[in-house]
C-alpha positions in Angstrom: 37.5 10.5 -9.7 35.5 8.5 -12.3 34.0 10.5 -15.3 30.1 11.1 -14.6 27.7 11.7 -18.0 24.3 12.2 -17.8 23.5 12.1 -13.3 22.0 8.7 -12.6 19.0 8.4 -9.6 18.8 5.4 -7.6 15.1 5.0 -5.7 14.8 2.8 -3.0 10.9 2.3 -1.7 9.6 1.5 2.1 6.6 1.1 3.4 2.8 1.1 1.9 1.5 1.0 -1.7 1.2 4.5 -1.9 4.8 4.5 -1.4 5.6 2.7 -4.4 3.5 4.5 -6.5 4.9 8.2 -5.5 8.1 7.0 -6.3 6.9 5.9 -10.1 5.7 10.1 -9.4 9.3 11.2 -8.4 10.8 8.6 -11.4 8.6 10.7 -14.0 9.1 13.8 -12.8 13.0 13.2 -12.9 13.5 11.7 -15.9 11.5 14.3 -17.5 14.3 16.6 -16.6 18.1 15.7 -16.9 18.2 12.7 -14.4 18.3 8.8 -15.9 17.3 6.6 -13.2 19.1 3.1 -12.5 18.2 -0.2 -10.7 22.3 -0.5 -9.5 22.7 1.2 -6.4 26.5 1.1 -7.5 26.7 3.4 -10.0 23.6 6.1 -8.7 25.1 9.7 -7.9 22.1 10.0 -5.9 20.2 7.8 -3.6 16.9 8.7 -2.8 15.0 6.7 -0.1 11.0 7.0 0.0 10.1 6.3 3.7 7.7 5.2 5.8 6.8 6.5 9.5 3.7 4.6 10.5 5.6 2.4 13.5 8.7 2.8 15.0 11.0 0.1 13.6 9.9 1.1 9.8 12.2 5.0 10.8 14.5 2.4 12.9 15.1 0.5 9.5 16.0 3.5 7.3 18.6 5.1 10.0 20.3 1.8 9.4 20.3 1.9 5.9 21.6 5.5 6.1 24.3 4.3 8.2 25.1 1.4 5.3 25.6 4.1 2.8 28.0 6.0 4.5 30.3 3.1 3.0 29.1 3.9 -0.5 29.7 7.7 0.2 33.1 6.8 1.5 33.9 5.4 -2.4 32.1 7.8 -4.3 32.7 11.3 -2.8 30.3 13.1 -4.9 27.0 10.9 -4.2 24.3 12.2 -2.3 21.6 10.9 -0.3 17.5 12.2 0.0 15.0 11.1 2.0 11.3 11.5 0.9 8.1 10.9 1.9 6.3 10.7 5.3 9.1 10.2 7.5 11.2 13.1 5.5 8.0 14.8 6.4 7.8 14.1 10.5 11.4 14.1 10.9 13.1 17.1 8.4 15.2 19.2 11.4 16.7 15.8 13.1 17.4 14.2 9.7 19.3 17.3 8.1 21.4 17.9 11.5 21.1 14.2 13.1 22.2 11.8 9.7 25.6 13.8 8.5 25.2 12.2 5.6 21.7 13.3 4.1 22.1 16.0 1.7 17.8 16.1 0.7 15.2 16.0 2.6 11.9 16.4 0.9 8.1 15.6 1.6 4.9 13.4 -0.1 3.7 17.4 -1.4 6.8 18.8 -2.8 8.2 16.2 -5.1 7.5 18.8 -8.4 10.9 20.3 -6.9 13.1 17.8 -7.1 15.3 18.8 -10.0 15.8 21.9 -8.7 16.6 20.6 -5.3 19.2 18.2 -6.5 21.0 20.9 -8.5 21.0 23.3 -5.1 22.4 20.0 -3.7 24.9 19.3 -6.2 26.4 22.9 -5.7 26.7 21.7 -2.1 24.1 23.1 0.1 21.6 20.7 1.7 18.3 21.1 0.8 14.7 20.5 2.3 11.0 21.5 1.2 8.7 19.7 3.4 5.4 22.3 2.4 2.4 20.0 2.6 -0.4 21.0 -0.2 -4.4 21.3 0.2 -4.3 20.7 -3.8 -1.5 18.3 -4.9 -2.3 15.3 -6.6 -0.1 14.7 -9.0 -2.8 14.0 -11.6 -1.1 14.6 -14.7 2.2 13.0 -14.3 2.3 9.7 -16.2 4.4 7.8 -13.3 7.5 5.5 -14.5 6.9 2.2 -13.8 9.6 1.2 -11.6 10.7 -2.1 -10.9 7.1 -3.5 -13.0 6.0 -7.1 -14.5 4.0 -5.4 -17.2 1.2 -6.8 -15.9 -0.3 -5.2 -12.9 0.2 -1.5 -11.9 -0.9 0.8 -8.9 -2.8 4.2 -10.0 -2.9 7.0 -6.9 -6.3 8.4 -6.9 -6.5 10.7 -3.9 -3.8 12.2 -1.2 -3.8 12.4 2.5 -6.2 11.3 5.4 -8.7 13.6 7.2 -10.1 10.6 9.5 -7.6 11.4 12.3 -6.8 7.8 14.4 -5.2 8.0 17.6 -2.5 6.2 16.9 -1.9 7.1 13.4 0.8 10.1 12.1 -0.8 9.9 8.6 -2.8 12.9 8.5 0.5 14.6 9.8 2.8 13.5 7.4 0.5 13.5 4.0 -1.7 16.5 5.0 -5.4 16.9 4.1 -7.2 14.9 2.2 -7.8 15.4 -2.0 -9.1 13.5 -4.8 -7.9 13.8 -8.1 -9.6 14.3 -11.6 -11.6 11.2 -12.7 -11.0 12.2 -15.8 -7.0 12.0 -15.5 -7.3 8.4 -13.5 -9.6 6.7 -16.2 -6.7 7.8 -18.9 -4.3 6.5 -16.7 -5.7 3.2 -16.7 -6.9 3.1 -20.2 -3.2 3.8 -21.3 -1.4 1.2 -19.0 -4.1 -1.0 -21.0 -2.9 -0.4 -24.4 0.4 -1.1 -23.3 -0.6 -4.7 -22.1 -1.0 -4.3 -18.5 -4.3 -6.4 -17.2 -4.4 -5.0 -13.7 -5.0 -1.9 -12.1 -4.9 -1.0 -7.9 -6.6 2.3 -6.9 -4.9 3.5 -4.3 -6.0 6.3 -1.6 -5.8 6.3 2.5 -9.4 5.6 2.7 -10.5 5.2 -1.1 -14.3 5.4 -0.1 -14.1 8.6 0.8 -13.0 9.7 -2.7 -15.2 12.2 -4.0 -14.9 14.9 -7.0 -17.0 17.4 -8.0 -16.5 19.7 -11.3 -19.0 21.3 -14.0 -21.7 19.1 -12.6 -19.7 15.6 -12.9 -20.3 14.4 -9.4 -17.9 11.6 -8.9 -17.9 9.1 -6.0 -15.8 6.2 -5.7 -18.3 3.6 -6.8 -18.8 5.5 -9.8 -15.2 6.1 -10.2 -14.8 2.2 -9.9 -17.3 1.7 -12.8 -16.0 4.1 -15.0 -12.5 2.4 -14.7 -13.6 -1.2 -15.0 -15.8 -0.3 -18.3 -12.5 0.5 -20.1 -12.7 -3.4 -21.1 -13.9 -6.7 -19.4 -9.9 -7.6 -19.7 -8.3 -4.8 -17.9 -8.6 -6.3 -13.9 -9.4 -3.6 -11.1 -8.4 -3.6 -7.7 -8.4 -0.6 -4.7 -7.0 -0.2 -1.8 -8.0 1.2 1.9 -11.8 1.0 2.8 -12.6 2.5 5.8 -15.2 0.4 7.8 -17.1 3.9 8.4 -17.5 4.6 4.7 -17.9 1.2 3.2 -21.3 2.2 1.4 -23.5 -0.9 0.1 -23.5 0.7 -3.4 -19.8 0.2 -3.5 -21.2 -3.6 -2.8 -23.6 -3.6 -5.6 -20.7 -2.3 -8.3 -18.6 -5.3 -7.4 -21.3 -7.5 -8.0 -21.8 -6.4 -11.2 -18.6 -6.1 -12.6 -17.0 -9.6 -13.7 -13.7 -7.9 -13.5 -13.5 -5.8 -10.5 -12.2 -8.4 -8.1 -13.8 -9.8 -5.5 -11.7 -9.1 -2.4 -12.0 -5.8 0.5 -9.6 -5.0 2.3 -11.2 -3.5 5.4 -9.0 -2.7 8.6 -10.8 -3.5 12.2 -7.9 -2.3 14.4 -9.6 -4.0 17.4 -12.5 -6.3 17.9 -13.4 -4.4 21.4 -16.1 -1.4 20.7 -14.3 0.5 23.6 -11.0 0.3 21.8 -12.4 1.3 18.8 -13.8 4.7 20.3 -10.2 4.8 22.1 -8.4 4.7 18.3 -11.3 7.6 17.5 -12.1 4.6 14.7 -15.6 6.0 14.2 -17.7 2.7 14.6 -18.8 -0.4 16.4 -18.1 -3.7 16.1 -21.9 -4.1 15.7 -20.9 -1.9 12.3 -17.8 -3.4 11.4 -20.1 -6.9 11.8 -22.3 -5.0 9.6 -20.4 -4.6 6.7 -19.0 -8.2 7.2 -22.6 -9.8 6.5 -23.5 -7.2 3.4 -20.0 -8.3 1.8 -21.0 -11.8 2.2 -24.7 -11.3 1.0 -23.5 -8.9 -2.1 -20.6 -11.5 -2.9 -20.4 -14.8 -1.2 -17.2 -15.7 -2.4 -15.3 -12.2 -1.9 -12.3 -12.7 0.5 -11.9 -10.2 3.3 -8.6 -8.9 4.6 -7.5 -7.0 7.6 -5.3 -4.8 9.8 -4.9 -5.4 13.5 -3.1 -3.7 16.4 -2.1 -5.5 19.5 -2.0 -3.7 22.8 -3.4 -0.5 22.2 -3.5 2.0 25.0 -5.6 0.4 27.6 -6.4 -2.4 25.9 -7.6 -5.2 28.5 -7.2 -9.0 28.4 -10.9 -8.8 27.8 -10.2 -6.4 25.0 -8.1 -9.1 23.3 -9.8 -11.9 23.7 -13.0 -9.8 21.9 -10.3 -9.5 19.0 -10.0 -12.9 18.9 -13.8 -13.7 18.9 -14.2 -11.0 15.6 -11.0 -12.9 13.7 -13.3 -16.4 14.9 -16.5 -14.4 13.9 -15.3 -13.2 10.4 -12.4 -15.8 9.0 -10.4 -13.7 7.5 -8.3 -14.9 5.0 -5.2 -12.9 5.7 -4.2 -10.1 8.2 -1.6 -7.7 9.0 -1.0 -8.5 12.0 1.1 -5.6 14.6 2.3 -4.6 18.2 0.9 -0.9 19.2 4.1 1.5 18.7 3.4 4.8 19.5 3.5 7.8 17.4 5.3 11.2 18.1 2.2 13.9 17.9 -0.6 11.7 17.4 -3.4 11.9 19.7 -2.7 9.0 21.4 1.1 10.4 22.2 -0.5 13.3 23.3 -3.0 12.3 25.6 -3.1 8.6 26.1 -1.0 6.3 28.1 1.6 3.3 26.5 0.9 1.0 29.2 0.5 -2.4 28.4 3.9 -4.1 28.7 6.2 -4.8 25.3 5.7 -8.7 26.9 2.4 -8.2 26.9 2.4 -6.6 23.2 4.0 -9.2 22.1 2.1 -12.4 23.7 -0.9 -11.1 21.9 0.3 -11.0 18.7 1.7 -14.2 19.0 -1.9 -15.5 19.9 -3.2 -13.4 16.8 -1.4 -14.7 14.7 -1.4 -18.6 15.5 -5.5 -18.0 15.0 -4.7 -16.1 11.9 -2.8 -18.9 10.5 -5.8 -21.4 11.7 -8.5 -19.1 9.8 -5.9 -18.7 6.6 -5.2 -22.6 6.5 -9.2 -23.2 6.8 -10.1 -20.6 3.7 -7.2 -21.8 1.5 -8.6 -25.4 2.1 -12.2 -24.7 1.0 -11.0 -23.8 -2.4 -9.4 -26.8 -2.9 -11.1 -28.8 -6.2 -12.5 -25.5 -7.9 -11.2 -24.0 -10.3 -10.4 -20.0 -10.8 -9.5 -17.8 -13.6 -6.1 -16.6 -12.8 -4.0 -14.0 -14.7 -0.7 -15.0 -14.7 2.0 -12.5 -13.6 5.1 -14.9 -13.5 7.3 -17.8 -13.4 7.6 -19.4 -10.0 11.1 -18.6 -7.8 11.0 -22.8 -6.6 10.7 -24.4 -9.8 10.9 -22.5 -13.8 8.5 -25.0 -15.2 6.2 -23.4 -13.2 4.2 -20.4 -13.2 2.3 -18.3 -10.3 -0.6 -15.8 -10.6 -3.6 -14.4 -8.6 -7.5 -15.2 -8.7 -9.9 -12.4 -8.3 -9.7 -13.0 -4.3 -5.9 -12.0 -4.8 -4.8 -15.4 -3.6 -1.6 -16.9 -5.3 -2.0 -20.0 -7.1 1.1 -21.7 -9.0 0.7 -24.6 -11.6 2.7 -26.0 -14.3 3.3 -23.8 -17.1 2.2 -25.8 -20.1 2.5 -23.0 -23.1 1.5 -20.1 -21.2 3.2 -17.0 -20.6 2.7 -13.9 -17.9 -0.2 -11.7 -18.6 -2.8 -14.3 -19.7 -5.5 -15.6 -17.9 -6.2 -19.0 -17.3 -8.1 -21.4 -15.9 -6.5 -23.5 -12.8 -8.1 -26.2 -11.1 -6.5 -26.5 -7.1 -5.4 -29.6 -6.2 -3.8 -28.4 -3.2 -2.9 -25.9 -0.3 -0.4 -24.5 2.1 -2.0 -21.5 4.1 -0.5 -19.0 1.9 -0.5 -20.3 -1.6 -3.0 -22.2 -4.1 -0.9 -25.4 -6.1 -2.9 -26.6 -9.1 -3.1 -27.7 -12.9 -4.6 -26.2 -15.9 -8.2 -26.4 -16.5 -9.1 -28.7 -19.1 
């Protein structure tokens, strides 16, 4: 057996946003004990996988990968594997006697016992804490930056969902839902400043719902938004989920007025069918949804507008589709998420709904979502051609090293020739051109 020194933790990330930024949470709060983590997978004595369980094929995809590391095991006797996060969370009895090979098993809430887990592991017990938390936020944990440019960097400003979708096992898997100190996030950003980073994302399930109360500070998100983009005109901010239901038009107006909050919602319609929408337990319209559209667009004309979409829903109709495809017609979006309904063990829909439209069925509607989606994204890539955007630059391009690749403030990437310019400055780039996923264009004279 090779000689070990100091235990090395390898952390491989699936799934969502929040994902990634609880395993920068699970990096800090290991290497602040007696673990170094390392990005080769070859030399880890453990492997810890942070999962996802919102469809089927994403807990398809990390039984695989389990299965591939029994080879690794088979070399190096002593590793061990953990799964975390929400799948470690749904699935904790099957994985520990189901996956021979999983030694951990530990949930979004319980990640503050780690290094004691892994040494109850390393004595040779398996180990599992799966407690979800009414309180946990993590909020004063300075997360390790795993795998970062330097440049932009996600900030987790609230835990768990309370909004209860049919088809959805998040409230399940990252319990109720908690903001965390304002005070703690607006440090957070300003230090990830000082060291040169340029962007921030707030994260949260639904971040409009963020709310925090304390010695008379009331904080809601829009003010949470302006106290983090006042740090300094330079320092980029971003956030991630609205909730259709929530998306308040003061939120709108703090946009607006900040230069450098950028100018592009994500806002998740699901379905363009008002029946399907009460089926999901959504909790509004599309005459709301619509709503929200048209005050985007009157607050800020040129903000893009992204989506999430489910195909073949419970029940969903041929009529229901084709009311799907008059919203994406109706509201252009300029990118979606495009996926087939897979149905979730204990969510309300598994429990009292019926999976019966046809996996054919699924899938021909997707396909037809998609095609349109690709129209809408070719036709709003197009209209930028000949203006010009401030970009900030975030790296050299994979096709061609003469050439660099960043993001205007509607997040859309643009690539140009380098010139003297280096990742983490902005610029200004002129397009010249367009597939429907990428800006090509020179520097602005």
């Amino acid at each position: 057996m090779e000689e070990r020194n100091k235990q090395k933790v390898f952390i491989e990330t699936y799934g969502c946003q929040m994902n990634f930024s609880d395993s920068e949470i699970v990096g800090s709060i290991l290497s602040n004990d007696e673990y170094n983590l390392t990005t080769d997978i070859n030399e880890a004595d453990y492997i810890l996988i942070n999962t996802c369980a919102i469809r089927d094929n994403a807990e398809q995809r990390i039984r695989k990968r389990l299965k591939e590391l029994k080879a690794l095991q088979r070399k190096r006797s002593w590793l061990k594997i953990g799964v975390l996060g929400c799948m470690a969370e749904r699935l904790k009895d099957q994985l520990m006697e189901e996956e021979d090979n999983v030694n951990l098993v530990v949930g979004p809430d319980a990640y503050r016992s780690l290094p004691a887990m892994l040494k109850e592991v390393e004595s040779g017990v398996k180990a599992a804490n799966v407690i979800l938390s009414e309180e946990e936020t993590y909020a004063e944990i300075d997360p390790v930056r795993l795998g970062s440019n330097g440049i932009s960097a996600f900030i987790s400003i609230m835990r768990g969902c309370e909004n209860f979708c049919a088809y959805c096992v998040v409230p399940y898997t990252r319990g109720r839902e908690r903001s965390r100190d304002p005070k703690t996030i607006v440090a957070e950003a300003k230090r990830l400043f000082e060291n040169g980073y340029k962007e921030v994302t707030l994260l949260g399930q639904n971040v409009n719902s963020y709310k925090w109360t304390d010695d008379g500070d009331n904080v809601d998100f829009p003010e949470l938004m302006k106290r983090v983009a006042e740090i300094s005109p330079m320092l980029r901010v971003r956030y991630s989920t609205s909730h259709p239901k929530d998306l308040s038009d003061k939120l709108l107006e703090v946009m607006a007025a900040y230069d450098n909050i950028c100018k592009c919602i994500h806002l998740p319609v699901q379905s363009g069918s008002s029946r399907m929408l009460k089926l999901m337990n959504r909790k509004y319209t599309v005459e709301w949804y619509m709503d929200r559209i048209n005050a985007i667009r009157s607050y800020m004309p040129d903000c893009a507008i992204t989506t999430d979409v489910i195909a073949g829903f419970c029940g969903e109709t041929e009529e229901d589709h084709k009311q799907t495809l008059d919203l994406f017609g109706k509201v252009g979006y300029d990118y979606a998420f495009m996926f087939k309904y897979s149905m979730r063990p204990n969510t309300y829909a598994h429990k009292y709904l019926k999976d019966d439209v046809s996996e054919e069925e699924k899938t021909r509607r997707l396909e037809e979502i998609i095609a349109l989606q690709g129209q809408l994204s070719l036709a709003s890539y197009q209209k930028d051609v000949g203006k010009t955007f401030e970009v900030l630059i975030e790296g050299v391009s994979k096709r061609n090293k003469e050439q660099l690749f960043g993001r205007n403030s509607q997040n859309k990437v643009i690539v140009f020739d380098r010139g003297n310019h280096q990742p983490g400055e902005y610029v200004k780039v002129k397009v010249l051109k367009c597939t429907s996923a990428t800006l090509i264009g020179e520097l602005a004279e």
